[in-house]
Biopython code that builds the backbone (N, CA, C, O; Angstrom):
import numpy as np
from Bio.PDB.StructureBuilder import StructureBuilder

atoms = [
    (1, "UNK", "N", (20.986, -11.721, 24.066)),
    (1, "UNK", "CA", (20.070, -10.927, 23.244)),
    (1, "UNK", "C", (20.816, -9.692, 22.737)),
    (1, "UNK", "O", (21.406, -9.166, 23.681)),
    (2, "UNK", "N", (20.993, -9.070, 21.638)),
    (2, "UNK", "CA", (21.127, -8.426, 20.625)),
    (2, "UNK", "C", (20.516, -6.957, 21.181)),
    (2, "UNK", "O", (19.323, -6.735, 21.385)),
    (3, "UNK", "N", (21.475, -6.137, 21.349)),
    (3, "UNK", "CA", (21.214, -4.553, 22.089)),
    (3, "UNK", "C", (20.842, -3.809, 20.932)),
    (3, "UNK", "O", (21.590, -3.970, 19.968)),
    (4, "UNK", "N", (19.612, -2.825, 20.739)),
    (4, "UNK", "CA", (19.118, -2.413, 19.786)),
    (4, "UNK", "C", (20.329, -1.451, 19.624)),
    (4, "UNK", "O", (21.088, -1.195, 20.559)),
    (5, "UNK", "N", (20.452, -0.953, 18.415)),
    (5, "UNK", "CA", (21.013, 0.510, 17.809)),
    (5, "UNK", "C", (20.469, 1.821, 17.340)),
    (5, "UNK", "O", (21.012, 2.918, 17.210)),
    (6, "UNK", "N", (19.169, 1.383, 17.108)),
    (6, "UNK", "CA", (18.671, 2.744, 16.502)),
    (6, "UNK", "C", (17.769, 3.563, 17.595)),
    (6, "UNK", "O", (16.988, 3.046, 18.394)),
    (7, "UNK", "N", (18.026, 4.826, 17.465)),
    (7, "UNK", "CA", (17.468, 5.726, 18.347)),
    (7, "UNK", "C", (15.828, 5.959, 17.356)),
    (7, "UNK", "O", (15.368, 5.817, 16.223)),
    (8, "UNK", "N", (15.388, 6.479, 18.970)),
    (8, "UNK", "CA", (13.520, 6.800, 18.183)),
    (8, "UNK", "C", (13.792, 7.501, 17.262)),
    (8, "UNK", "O", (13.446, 7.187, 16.123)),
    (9, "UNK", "N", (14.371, 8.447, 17.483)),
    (9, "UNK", "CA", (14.882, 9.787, 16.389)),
    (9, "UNK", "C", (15.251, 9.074, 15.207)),
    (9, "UNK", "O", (14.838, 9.506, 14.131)),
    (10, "UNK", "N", (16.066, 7.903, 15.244)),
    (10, "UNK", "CA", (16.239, 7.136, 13.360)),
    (10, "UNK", "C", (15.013, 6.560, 13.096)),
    (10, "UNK", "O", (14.544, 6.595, 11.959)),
    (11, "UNK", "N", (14.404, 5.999, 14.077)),
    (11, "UNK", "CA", (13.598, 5.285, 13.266)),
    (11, "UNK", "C", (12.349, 6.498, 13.030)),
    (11, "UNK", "O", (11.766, 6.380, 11.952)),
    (12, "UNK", "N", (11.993, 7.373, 13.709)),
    (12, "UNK", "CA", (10.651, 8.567, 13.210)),
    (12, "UNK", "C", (11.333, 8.708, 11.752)),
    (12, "UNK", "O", (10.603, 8.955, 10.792)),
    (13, "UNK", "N", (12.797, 8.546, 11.571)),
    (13, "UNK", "CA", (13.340, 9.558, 10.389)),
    (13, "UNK", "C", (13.034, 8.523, 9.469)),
    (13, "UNK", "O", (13.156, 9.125, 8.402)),
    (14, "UNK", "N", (12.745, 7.464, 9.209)),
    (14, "UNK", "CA", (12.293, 6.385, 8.635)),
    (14, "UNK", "C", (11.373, 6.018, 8.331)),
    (14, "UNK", "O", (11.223, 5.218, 7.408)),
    (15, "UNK", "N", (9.957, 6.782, 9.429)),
    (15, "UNK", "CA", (8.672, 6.754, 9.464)),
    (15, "UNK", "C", (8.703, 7.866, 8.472)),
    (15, "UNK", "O", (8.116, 7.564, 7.434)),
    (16, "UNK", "N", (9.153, 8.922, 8.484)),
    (16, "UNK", "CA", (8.626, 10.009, 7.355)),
    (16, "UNK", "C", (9.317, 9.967, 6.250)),
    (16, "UNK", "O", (8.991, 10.704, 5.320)),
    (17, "UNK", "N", (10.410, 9.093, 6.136)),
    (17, "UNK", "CA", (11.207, 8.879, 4.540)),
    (17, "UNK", "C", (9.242, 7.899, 4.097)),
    (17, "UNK", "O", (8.285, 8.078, 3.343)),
    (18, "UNK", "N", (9.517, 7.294, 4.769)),
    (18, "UNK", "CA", (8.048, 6.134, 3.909)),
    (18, "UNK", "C", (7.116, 7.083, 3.867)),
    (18, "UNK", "O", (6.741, 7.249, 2.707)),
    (19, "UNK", "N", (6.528, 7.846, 4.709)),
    (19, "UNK", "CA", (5.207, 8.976, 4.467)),
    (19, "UNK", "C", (5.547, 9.445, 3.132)),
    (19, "UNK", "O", (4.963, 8.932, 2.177)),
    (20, "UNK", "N", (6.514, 10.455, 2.921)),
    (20, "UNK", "CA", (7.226, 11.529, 2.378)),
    (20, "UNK", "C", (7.439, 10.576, 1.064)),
    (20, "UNK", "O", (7.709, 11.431, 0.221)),
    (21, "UNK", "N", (7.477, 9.355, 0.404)),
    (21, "UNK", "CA", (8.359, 8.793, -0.431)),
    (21, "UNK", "C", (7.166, 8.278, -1.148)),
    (21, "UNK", "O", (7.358, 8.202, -2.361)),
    (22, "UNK", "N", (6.199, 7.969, -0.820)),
    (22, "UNK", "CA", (5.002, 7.122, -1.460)),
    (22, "UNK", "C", (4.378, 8.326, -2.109)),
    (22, "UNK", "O", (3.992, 9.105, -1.238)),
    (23, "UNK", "N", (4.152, 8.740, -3.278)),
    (23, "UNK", "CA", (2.999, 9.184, -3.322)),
    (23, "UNK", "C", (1.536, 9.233, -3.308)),
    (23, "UNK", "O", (1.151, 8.324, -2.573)),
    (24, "UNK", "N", (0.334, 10.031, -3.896)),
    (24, "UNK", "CA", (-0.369, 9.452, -4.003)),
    (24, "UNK", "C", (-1.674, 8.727, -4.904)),
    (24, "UNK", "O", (-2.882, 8.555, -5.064)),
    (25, "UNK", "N", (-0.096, 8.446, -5.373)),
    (25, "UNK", "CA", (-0.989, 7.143, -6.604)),
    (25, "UNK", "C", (-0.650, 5.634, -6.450)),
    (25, "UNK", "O", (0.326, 5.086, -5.940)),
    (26, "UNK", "N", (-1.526, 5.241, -6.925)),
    (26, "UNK", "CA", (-1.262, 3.685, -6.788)),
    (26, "UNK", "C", (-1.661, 2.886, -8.210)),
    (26, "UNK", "O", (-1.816, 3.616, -9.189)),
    (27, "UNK", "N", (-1.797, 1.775, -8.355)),
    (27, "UNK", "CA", (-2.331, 1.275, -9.305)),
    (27, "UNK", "C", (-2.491, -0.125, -8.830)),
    (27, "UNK", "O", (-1.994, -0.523, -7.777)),
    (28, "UNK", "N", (-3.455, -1.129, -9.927)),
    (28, "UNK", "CA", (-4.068, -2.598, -9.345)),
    (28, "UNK", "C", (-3.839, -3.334, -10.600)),
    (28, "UNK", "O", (-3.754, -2.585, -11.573)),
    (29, "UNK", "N", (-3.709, -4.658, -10.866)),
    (29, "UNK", "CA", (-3.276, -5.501, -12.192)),
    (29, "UNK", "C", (-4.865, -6.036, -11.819)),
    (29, "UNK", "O", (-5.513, -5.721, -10.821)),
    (30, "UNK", "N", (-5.206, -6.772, -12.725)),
    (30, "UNK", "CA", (-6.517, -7.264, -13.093)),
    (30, "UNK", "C", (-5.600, -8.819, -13.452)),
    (30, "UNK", "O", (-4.479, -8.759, -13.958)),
    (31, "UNK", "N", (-6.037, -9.701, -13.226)),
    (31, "UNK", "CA", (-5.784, -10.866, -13.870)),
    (31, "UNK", "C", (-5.685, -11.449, -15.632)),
    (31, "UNK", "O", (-5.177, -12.391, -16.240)),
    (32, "UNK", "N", (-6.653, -10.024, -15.989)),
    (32, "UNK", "CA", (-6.772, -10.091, -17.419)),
    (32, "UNK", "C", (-5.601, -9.417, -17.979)),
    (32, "UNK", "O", (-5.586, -9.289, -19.203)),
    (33, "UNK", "N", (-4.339, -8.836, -17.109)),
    (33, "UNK", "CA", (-3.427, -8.369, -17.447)),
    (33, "UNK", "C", (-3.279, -6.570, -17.306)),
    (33, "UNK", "O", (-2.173, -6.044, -17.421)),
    (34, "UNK", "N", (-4.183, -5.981, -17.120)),
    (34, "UNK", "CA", (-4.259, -4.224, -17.950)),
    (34, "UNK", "C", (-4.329, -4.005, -16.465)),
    (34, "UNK", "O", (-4.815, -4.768, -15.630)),
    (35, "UNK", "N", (-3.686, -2.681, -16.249)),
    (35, "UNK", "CA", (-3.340, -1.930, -15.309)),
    (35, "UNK", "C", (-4.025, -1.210, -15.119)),
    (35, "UNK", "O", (-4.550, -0.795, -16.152)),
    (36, "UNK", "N", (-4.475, -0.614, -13.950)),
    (36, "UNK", "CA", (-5.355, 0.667, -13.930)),
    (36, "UNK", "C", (-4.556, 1.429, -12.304)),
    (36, "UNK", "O", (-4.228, 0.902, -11.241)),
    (37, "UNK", "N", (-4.494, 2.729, -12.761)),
    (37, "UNK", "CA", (-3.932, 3.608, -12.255)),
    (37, "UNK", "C", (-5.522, 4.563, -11.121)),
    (37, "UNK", "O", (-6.641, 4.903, -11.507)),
    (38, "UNK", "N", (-5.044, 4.657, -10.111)),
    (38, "UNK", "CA", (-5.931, 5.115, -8.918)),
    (38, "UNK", "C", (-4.855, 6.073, -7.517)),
    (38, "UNK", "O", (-3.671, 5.949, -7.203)),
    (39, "UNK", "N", (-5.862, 6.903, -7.030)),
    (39, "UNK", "CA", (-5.737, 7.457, -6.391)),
    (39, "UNK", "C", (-5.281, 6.990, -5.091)),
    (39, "UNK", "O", (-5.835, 5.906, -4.903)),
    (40, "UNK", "N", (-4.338, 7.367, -3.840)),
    (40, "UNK", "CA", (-4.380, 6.341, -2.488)),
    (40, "UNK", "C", (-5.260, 7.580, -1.936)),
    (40, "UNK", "O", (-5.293, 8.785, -2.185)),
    (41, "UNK", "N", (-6.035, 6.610, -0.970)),
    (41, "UNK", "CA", (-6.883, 7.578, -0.739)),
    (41, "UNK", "C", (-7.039, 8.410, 0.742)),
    (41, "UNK", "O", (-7.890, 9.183, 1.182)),
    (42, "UNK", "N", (-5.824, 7.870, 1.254)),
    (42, "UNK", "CA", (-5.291, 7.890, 2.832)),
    (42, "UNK", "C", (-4.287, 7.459, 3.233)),
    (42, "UNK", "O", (-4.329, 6.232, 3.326)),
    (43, "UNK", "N", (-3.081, 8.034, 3.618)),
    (43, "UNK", "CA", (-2.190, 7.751, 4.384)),
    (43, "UNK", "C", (-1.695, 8.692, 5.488)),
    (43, "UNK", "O", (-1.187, 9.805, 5.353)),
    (44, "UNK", "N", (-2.046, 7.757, 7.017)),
    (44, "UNK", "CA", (-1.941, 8.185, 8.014)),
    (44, "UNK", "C", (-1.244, 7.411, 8.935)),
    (44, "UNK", "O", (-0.642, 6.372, 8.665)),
    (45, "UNK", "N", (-1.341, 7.979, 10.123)),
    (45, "UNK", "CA", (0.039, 7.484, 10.936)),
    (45, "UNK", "C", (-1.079, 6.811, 12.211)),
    (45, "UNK", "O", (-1.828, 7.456, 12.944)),
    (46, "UNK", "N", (-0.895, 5.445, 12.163)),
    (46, "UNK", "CA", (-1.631, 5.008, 13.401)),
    (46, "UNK", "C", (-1.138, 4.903, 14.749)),
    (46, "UNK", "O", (0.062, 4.848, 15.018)),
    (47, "UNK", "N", (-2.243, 4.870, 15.751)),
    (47, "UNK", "CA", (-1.631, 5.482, 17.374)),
    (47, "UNK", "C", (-0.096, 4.936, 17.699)),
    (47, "UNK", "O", (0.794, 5.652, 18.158)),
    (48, "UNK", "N", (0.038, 3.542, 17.376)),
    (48, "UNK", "CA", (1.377, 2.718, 17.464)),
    (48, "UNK", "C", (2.464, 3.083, 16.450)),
    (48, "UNK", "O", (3.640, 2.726, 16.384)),
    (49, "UNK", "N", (1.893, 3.717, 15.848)),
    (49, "UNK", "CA", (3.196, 4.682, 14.630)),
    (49, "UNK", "C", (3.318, 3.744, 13.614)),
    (49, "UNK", "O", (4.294, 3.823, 12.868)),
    (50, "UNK", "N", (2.386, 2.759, 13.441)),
    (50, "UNK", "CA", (2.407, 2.050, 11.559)),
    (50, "UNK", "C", (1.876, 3.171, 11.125)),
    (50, "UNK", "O", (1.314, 4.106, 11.696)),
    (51, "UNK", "N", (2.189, 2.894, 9.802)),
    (51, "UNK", "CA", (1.770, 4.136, 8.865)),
    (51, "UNK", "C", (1.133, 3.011, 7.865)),
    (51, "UNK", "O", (1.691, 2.098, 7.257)),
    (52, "UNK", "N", (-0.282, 3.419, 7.916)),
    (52, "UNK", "CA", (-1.311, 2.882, 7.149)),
    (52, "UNK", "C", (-1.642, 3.747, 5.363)),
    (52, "UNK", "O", (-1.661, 4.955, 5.125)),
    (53, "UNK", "N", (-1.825, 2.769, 4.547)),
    (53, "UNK", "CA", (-2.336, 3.430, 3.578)),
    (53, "UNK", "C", (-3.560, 2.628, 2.696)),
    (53, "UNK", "O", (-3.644, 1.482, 2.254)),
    (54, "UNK", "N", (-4.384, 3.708, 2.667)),
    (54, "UNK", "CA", (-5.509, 2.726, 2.019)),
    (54, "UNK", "C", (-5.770, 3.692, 0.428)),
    (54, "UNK", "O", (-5.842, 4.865, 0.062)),
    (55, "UNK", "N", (-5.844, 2.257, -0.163)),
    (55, "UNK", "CA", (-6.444, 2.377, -1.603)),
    (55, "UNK", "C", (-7.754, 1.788, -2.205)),
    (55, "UNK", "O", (-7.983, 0.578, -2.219)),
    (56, "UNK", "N", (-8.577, 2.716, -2.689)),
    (56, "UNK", "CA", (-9.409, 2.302, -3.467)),
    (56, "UNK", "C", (-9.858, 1.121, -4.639)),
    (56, "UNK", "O", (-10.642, 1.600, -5.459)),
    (57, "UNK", "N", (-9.588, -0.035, -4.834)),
    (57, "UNK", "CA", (-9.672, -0.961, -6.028)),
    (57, "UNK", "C", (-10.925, -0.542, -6.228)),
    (57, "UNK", "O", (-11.522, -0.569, -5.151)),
    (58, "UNK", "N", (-11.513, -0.218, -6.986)),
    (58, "UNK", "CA", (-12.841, -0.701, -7.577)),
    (58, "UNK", "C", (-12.379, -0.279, -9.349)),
    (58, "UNK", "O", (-11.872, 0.660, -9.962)),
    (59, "UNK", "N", (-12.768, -1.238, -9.543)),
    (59, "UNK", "CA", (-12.425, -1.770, -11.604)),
    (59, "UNK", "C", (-13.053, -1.171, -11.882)),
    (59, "UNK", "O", (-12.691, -0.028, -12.163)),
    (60, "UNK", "N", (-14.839, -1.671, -12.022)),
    (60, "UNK", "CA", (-15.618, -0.462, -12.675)),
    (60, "UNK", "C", (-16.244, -1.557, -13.884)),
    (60, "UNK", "O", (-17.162, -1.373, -14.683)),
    (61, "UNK", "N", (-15.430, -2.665, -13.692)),
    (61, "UNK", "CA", (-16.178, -3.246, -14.608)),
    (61, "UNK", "C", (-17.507, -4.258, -14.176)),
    (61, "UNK", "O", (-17.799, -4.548, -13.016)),
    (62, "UNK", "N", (-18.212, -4.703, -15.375)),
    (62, "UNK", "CA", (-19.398, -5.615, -15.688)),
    (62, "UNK", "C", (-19.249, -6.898, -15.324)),
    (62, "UNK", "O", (-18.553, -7.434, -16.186)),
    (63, "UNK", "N", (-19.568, -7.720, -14.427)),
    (63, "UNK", "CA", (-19.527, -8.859, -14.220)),
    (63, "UNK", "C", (-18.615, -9.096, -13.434)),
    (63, "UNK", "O", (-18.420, -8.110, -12.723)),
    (64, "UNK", "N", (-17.363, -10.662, -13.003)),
    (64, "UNK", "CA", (-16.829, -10.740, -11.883)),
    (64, "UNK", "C", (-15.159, -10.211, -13.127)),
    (64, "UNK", "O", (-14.890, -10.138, -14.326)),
    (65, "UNK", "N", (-14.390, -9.943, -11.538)),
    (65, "UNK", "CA", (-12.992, -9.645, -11.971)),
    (65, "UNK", "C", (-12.078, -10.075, -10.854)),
    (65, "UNK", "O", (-12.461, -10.196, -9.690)),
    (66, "UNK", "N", (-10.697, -10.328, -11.321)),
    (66, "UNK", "CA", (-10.312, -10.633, -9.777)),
    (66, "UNK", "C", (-8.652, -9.444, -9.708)),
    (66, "UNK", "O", (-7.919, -9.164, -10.656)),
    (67, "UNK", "N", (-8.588, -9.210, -8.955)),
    (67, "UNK", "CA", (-7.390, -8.340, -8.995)),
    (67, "UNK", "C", (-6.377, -9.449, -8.488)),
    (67, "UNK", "O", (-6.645, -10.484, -7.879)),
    (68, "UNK", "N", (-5.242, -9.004, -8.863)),
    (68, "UNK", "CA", (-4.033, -9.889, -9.003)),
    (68, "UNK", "C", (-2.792, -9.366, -8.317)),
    (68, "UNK", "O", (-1.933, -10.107, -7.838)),
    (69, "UNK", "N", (-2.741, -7.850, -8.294)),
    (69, "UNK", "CA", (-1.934, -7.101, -7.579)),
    (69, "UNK", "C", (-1.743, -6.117, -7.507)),
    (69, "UNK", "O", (-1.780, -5.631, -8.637)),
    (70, "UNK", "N", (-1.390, -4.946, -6.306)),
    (70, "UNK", "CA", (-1.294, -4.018, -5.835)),
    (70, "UNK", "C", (-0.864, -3.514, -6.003)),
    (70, "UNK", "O", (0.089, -4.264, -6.215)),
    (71, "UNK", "N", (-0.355, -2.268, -6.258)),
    (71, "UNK", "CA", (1.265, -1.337, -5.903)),
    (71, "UNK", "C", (0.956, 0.009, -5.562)),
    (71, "UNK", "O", (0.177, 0.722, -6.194)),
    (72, "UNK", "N", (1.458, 0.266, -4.756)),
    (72, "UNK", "CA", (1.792, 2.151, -4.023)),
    (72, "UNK", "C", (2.870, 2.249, -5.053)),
    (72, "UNK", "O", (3.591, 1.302, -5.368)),
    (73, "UNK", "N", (2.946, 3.586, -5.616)),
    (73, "UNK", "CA", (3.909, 4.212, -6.683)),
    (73, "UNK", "C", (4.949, 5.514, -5.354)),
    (73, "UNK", "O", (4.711, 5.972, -4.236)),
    (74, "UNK", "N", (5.889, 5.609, -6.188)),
    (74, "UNK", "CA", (6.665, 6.533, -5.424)),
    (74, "UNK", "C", (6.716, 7.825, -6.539)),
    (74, "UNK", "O", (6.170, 7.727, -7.638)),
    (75, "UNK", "N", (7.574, 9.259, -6.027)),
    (75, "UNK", "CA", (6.921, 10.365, -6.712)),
    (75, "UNK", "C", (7.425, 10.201, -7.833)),
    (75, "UNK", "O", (6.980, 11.161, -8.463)),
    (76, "UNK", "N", (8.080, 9.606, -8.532)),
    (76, "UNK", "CA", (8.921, 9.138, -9.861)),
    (76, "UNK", "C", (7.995, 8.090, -10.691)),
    (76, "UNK", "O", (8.293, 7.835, -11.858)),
    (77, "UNK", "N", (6.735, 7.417, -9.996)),
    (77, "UNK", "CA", (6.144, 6.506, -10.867)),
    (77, "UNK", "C", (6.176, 4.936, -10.775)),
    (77, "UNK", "O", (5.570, 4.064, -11.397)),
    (78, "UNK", "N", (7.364, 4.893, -9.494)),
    (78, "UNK", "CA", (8.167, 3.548, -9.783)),
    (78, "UNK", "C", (7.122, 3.047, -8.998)),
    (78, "UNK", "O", (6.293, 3.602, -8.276)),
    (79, "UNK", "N", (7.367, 1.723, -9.332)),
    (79, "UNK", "CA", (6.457, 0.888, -7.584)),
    (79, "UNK", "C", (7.507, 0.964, -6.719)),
    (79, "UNK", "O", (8.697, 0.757, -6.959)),
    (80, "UNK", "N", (6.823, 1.371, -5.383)),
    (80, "UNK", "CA", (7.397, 1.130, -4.543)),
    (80, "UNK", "C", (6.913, -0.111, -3.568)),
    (80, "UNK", "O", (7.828, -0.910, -3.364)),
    (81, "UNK", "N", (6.026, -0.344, -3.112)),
    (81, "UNK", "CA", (5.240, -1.287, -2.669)),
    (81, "UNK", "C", (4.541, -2.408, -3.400)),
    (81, "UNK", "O", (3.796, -1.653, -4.025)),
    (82, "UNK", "N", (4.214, -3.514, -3.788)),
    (82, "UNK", "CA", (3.276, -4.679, -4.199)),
    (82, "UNK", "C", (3.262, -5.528, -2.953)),
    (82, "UNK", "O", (3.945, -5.897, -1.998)),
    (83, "UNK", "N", (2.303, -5.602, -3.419)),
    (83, "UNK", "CA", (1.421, -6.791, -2.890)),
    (83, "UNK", "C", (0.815, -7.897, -3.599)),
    (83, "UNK", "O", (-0.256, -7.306, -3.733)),
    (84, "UNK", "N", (0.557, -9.246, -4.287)),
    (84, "UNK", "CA", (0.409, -9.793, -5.035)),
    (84, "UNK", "C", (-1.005, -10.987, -4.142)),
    (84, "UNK", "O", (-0.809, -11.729, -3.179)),
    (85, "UNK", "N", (-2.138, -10.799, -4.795)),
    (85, "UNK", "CA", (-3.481, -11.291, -4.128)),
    (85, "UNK", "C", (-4.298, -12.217, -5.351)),
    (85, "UNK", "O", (-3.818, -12.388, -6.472)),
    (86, "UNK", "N", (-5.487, -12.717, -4.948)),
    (86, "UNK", "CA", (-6.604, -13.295, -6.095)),
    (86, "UNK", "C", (-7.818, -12.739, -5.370)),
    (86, "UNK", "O", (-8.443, -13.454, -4.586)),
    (87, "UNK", "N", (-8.155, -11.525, -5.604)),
    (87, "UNK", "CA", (-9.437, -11.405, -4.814)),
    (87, "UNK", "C", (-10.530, -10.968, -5.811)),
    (87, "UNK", "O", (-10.300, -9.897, -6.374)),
    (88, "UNK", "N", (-11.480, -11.491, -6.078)),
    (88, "UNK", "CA", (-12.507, -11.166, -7.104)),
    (88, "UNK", "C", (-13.325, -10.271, -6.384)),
    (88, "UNK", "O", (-13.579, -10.240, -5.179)),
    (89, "UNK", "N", (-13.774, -9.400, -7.502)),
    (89, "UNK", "CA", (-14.687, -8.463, -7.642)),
    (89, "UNK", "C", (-16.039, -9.411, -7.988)),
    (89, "UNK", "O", (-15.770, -10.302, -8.794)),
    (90, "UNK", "N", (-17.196, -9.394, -7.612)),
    (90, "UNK", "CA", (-18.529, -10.063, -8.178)),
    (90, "UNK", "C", (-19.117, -9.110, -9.364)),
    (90, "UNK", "O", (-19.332, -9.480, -10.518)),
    (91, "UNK", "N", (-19.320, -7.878, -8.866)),
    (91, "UNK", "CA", (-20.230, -7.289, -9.923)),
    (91, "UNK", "C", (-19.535, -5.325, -9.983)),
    (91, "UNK", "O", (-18.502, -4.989, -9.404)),
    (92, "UNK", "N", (-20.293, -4.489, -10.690)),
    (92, "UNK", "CA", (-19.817, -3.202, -10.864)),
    (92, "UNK", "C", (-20.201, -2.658, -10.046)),
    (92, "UNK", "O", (-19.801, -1.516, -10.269)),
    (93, "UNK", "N", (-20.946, -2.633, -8.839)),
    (93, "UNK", "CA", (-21.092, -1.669, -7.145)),
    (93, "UNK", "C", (-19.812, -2.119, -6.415)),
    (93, "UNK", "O", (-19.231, -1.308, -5.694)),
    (94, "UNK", "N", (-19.295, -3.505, -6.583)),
    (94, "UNK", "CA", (-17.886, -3.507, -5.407)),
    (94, "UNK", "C", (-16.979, -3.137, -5.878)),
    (94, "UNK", "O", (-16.613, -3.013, -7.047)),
    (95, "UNK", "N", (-16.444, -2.882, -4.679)),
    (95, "UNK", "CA", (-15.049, -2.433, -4.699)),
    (95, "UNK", "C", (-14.157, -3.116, -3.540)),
    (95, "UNK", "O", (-14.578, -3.994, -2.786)),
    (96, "UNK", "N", (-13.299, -2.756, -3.526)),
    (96, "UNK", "CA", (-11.952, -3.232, -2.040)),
    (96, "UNK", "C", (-11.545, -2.046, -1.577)),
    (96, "UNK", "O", (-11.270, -1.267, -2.490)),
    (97, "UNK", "N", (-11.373, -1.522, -0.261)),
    (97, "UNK", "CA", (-10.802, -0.626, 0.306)),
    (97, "UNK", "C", (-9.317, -1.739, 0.869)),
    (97, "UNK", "O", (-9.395, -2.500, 1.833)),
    (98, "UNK", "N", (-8.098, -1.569, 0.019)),
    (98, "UNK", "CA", (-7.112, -2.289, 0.521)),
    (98, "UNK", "C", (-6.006, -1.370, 0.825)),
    (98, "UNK", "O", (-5.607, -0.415, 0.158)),
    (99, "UNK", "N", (-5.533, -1.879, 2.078)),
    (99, "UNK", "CA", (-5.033, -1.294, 3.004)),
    (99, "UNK", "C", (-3.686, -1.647, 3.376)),
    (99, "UNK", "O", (-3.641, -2.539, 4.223)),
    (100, "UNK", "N", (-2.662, -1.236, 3.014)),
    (100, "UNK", "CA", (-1.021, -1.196, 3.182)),
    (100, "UNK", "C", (-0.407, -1.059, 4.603)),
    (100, "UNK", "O", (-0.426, 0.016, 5.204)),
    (101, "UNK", "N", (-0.019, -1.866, 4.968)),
    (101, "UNK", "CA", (0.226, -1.557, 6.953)),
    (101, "UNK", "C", (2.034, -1.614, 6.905)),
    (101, "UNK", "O", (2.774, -2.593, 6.805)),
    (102, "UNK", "N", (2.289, -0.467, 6.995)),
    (102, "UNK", "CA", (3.816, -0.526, 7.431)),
    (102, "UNK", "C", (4.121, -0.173, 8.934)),
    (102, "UNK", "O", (3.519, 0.586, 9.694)),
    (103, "UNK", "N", (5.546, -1.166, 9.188)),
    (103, "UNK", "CA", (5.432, -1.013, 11.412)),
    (103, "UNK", "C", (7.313, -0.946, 11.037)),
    (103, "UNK", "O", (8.188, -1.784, 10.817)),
    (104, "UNK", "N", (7.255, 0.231, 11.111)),
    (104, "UNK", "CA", (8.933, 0.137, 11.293)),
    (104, "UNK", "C", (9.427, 0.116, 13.010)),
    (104, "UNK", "O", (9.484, 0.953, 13.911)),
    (105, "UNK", "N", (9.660, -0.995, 12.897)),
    (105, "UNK", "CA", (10.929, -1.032, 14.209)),
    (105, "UNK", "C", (11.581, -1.935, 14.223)),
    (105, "UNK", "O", (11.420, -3.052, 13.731)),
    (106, "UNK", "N", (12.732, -1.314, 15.053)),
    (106, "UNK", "CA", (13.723, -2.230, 15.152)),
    (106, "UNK", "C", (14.086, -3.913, 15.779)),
    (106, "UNK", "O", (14.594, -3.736, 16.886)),
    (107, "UNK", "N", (14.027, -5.076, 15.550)),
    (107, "UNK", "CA", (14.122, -5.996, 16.148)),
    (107, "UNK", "C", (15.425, -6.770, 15.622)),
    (107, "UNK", "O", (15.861, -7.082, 14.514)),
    (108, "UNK", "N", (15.967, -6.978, 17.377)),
    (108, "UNK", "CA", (17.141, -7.170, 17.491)),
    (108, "UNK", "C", (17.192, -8.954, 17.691)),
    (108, "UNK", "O", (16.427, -9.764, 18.214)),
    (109, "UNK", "N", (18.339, -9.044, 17.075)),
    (109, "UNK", "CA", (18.347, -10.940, 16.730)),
    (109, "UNK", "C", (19.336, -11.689, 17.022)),
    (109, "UNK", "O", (19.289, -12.895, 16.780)),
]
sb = StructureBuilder()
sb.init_structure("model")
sb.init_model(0)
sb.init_chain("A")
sb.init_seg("    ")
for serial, (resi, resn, name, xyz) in enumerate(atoms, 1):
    if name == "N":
        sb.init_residue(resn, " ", resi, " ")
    sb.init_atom(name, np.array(xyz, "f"), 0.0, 1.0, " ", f" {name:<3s}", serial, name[0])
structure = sb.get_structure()
């Protein structure tokens, strides 16, 4: 078995490059193609040290929609994160609270 290398100390420093690097915007693709740009509406550090982030989807539109894909933006705009889904919206009250789970550690191989 494969002796780890990284000290807690690299990997916390890794946990807060990802805090520190995401900002907080995100945006969602619609299947119909058009982008819509949103707020993240939480990112926190869970008891086991994933660093969770949750975003708001809700379209806003009339009738069903399905979102197609995700992205956390970094402070430059870029994506940093996707996620690529088919999850329909039914009507204009729903929404998705979708939720980004990052677990940095080291596993040795």
């Amino acid at each position: 078995m494969a002796q780890k290398i990284l000290s807690e100390t690299a990997l916390e420093g890794y946990r807060v490059y990802t805090e520190t690097t995401i900002s907080h915007k995100a945006r969602y693709r619609l299947t119909t193609g058009s982008w819509i740009e949103t707020n993240v509406d939480s990112l926190r550090r869970a008891p086991d040290n994933r660093i969770l982030v949750d975003v708001d989807v809700s379209p806003g539109a009339s009738g069903t929609v399905t979102v197609a894909e995700v992205q956390l933006l970094d402070y430059n705009g870029r994506p940093w994160a996707t996620t690529t889904e088919q999850v329909t919206i039914e009507n204009l009250q729903e929404g998705i609270l979708w939720e980004f789970s990052f677990n940095i550690v080291e596993q040795p191989v």
